[in-house]
DOMIGU-677984 format. One record per residue (C-alpha): x, y, z. Coordinates in nm, 4 decimals, padded with zeros to 6 digits, always signed. Layout:
        u        v        w
        X        Y        Z
...
//
This chain:
        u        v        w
 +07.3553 +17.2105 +11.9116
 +07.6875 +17.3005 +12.0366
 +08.0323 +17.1832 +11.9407
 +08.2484 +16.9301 +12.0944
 +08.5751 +16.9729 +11.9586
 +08.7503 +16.6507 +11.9682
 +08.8781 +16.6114 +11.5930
 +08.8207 +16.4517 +11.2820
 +08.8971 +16.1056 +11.1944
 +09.0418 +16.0207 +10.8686
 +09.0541 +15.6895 +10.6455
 +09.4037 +15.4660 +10.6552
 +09.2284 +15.1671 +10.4268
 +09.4935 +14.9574 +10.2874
 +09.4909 +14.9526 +09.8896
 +09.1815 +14.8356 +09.8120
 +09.0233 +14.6395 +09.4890
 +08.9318 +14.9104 +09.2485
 +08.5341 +14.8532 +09.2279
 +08.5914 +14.9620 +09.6405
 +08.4944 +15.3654 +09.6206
 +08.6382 +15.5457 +09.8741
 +08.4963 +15.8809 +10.0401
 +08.6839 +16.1680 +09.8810
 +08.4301 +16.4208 +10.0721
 +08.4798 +16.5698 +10.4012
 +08.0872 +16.6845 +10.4366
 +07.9083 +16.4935 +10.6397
 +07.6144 +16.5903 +10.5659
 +07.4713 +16.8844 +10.2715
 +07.5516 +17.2279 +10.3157
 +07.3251 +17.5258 +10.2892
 +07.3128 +17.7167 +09.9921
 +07.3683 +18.0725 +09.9013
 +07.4725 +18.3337 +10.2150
 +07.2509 +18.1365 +10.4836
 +07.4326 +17.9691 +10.7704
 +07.4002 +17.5977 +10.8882
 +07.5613 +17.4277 +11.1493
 +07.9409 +17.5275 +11.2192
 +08.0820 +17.1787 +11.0497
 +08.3781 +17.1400 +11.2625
 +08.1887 +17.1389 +11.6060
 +07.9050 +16.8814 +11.4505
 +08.2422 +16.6696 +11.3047
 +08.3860 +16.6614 +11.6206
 +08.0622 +16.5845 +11.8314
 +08.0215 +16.2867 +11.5538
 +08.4122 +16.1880 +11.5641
 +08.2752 +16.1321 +11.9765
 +07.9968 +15.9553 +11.9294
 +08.1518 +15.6973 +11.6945
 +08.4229 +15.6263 +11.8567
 +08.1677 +15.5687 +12.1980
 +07.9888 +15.3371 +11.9609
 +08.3359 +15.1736 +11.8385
 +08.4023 +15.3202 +11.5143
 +08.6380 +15.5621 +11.5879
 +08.9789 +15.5624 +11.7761
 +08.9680 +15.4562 +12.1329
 +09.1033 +15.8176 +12.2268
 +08.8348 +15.9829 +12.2095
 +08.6592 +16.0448 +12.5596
 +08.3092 +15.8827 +12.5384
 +07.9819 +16.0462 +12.4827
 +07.6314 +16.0021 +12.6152
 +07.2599 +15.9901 +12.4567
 +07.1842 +16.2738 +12.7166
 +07.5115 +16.4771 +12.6017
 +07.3903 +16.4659 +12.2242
 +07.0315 +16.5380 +12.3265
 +07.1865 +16.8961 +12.5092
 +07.4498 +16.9469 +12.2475
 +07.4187 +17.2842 +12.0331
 +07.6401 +17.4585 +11.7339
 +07.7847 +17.8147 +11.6297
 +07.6157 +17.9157 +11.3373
 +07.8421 +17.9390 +11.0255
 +07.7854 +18.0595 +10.6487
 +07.7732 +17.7593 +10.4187
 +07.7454 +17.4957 +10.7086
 +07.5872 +17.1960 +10.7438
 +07.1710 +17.1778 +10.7080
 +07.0549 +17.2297 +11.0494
 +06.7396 +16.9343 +10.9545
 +06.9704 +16.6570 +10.8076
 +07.2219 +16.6780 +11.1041
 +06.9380 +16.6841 +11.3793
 +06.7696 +16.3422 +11.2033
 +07.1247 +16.1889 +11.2111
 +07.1166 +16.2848 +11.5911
 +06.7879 +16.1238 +11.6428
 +06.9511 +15.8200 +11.5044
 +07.2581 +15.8425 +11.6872
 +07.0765 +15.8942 +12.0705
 +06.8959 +15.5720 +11.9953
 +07.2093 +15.4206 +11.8937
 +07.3919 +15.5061 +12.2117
 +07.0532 +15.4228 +12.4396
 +07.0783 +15.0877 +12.3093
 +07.4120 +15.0021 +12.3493
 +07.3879 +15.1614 +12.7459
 +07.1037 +14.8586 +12.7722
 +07.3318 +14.6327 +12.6191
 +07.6869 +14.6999 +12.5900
 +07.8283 +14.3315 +12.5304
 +07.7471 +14.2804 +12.1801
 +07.6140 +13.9259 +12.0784
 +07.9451 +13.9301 +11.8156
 +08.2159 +13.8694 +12.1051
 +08.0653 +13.4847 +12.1527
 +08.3357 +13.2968 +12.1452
 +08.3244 +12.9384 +11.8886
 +08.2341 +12.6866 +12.0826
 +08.2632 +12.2972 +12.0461
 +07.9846 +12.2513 +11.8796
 +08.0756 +12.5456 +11.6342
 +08.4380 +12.5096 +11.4912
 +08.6533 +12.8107 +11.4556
 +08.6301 +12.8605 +11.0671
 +08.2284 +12.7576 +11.1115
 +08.1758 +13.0154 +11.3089
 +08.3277 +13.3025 +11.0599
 +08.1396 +13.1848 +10.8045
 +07.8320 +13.2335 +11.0054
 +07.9284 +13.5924 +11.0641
 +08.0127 +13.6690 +10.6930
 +07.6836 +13.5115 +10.6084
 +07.5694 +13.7447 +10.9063
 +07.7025 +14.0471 +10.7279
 +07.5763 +13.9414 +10.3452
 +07.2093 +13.9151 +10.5160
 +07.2610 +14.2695 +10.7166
 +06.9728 +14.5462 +10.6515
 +06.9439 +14.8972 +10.7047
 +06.7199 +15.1464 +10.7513
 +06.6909 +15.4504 +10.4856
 +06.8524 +15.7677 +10.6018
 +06.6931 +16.1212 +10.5605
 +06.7393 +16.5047 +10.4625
 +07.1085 +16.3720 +10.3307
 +07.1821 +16.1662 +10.6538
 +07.2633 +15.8252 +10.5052
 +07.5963 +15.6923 +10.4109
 +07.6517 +15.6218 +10.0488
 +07.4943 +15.2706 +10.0032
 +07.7699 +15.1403 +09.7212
 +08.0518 +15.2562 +09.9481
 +07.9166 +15.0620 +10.2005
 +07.8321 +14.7559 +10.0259
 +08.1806 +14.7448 +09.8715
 +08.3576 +14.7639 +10.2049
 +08.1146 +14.4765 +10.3001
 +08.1938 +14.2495 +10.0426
 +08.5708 +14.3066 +10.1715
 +08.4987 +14.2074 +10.5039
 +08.2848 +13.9075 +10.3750
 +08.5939 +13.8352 +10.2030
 +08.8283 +13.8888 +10.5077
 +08.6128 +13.6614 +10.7378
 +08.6334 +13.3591 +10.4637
 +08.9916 +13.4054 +10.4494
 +08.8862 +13.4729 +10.0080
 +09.1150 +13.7988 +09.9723
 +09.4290 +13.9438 +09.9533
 +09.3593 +14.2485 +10.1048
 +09.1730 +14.2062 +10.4229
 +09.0005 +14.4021 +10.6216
 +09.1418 +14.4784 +10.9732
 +08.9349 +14.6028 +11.2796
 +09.1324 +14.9474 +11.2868
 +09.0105 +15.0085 +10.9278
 +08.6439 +14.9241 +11.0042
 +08.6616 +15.1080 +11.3181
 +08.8051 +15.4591 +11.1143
 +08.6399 +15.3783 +10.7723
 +08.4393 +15.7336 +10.6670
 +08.1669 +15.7024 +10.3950
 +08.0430 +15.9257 +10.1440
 +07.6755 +16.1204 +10.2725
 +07.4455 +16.0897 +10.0029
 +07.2574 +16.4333 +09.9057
 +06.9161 +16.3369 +09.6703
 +06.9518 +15.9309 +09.6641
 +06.8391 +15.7370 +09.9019
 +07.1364 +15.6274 +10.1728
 +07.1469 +15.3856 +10.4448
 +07.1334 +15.5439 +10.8096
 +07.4457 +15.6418 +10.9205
 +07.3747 +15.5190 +11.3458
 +07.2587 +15.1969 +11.1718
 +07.5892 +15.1138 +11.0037
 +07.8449 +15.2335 +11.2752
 +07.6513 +15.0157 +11.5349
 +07.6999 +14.6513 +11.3177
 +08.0458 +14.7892 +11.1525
 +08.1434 +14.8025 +11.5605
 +08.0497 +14.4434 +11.5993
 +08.2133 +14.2864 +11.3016
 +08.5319 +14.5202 +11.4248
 +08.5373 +14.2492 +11.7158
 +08.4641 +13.9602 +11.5050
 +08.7878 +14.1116 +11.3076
 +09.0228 +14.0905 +11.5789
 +08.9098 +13.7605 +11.6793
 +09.0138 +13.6583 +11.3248
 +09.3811 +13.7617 +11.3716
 +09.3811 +13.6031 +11.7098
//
């Protein structure tokens, strides 16, 4: 698969409550061992750094990517890279990600409150919305760290009920990285950037 070189994002979280881990890797995904060669990391960050950011969890720089463009992509081998098996399965995951927001690209999050639904009512909904969210198992190392993720979830339950003094803002959910999880099960990594882009829109209609 080869490399789209478009950058790396990083994480500009505000200070967080301490049980909130934050990702102190930069690998993705595991590397090989010993003199073999993997995937060149760089081009398979950069090709991500694309794809999230077409799925709305990256910045809105980023030129946008297609399911077809993933499908063709291809990477320079280099010693120690990344494990040719665990970033194809996160690819997998990411084509269907970007297939289904093609079908539907106005997520069901935008709906504006309604009379029937009062302003505050209608957060809570979505921060019930986000304590109820489930996702699928990652494999071969492809899944984000699950107590990263449910930490920065409890923050943005938190945000949405207006219950914290450090919220959450829709530029942090969009650039907020997560540890990859080697032997322990994770949660797929397509499966939380899709719903992390959603409640990034139910975020700015909070500050609105």
């Amino acid at each position: 698969m080869s490399g789209c070189l478009a950058g790396i994002k990083s994480s500009t979280m505000e200070a967080p409550p301490a049980r909130l881990k934050r990702s102190v890797s930069l690998n993705r995904f595991p590397r090989v061992m010993g003199m073999r060669s993997g995937y060149d990391p760089a081009e398979v960050d950069a090709l991500i750094g694309r794809i999230e950011a077409t799925l709305g969890r990256g910045p809105r720089t980023y030129e946008p990517i297609t399911a077809d463009e993933v499908r063709s992509a291809t990477f320079r081998a280099k010693r120690g890279g990344y494990q040719e098996t665990a970033v194809d399965f996160a690819l997998e995951a990411f084509v269907v990600a970007l297939e289904t927001q093609a079908k539907w690209p106005v997520r069901l999050a935008l709906a504006e409150p309604t009379g029937e639904l009062l302003r505050e009512e209608w957060f809570e909904t979505q921060a019930a919305r986000v304590e109820r969210v489930a996702f699928r198992s990652g494999r071969m190392g492809t899944g984000y760290n699950e107590d990263e993720v449910d930490a920065f979830l409890d923050r943005i339950v938190a945000t949405l009920r207006g219950t914290t003094d450090f919220p959450v803002t829709a530029k942090e959910v969009r650039e907020a990285r997560f540890s990859a999880v080697l032997v322990r099960s994770g949660y797929l990594m397509a499966d939380v950037d899709s719903f992390l882009a959603g409640i990034a829109d139910v975020l700015e209609q909070r500050r609105a």
